[in-house]
N, C-alpha and C positions, 0 to 999 in steps of 0.2 A: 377246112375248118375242123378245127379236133374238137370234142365234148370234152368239156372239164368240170369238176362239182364248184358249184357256186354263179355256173352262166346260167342268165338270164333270157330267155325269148319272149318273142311279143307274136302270138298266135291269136288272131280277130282280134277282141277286148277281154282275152284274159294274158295272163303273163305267166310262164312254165320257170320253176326255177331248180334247178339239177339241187337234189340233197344229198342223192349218195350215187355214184358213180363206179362200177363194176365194167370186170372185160363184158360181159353177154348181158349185162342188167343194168337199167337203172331206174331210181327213186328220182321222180320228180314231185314237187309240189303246186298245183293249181292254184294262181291268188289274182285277183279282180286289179291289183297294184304293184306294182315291186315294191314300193315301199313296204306293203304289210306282210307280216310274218303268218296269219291266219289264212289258210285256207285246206284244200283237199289233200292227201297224201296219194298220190299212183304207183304202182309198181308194175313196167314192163318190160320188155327186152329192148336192144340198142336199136333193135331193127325199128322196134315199132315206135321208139321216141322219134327216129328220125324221119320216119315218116309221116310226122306230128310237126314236127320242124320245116318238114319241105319247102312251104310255102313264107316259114316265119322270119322274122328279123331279129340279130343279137342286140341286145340292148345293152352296149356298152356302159360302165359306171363314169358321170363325168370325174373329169380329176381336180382334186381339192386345191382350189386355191387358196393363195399365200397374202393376206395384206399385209404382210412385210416383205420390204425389200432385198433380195438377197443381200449379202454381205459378202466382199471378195477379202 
């Protein structure tokens, strides 16, 4: 699994979200929700995000569906 800015983890009941993404560094931000935009700012190295992660799960974004029917 590669780190990219803008994934999501779910570590116990709070949620890590990547905001800036560097080869040896990164900005993540601590929020209670993925919904919300408030919460902590961190800044570690890659090693130590990941071993923040070890344990944790990606939380995928579902994908938007369509109530319209395609159209061929």
């Amino acid at each position: 699994m590669k780190l990219q800015q803008g994934q999501v983890w779910k570590a116990g009941s709070m949620f890590l979200r990547i905001v800036k993404w560097e080869r040896l560094r990164i900005e993540y931000k601590a929020v209670p929700s993925p919904d919300t935009r408030e919460g902590t700012l961190h800044e570690v190295t890659k090693k130590e995000f990941c071993r923040l992660i070890k344990h944790a799960t990606l939380v995928t974004p579902e994908p938007a569906t369509s109530d319209e029917p395609d159209q061929v």
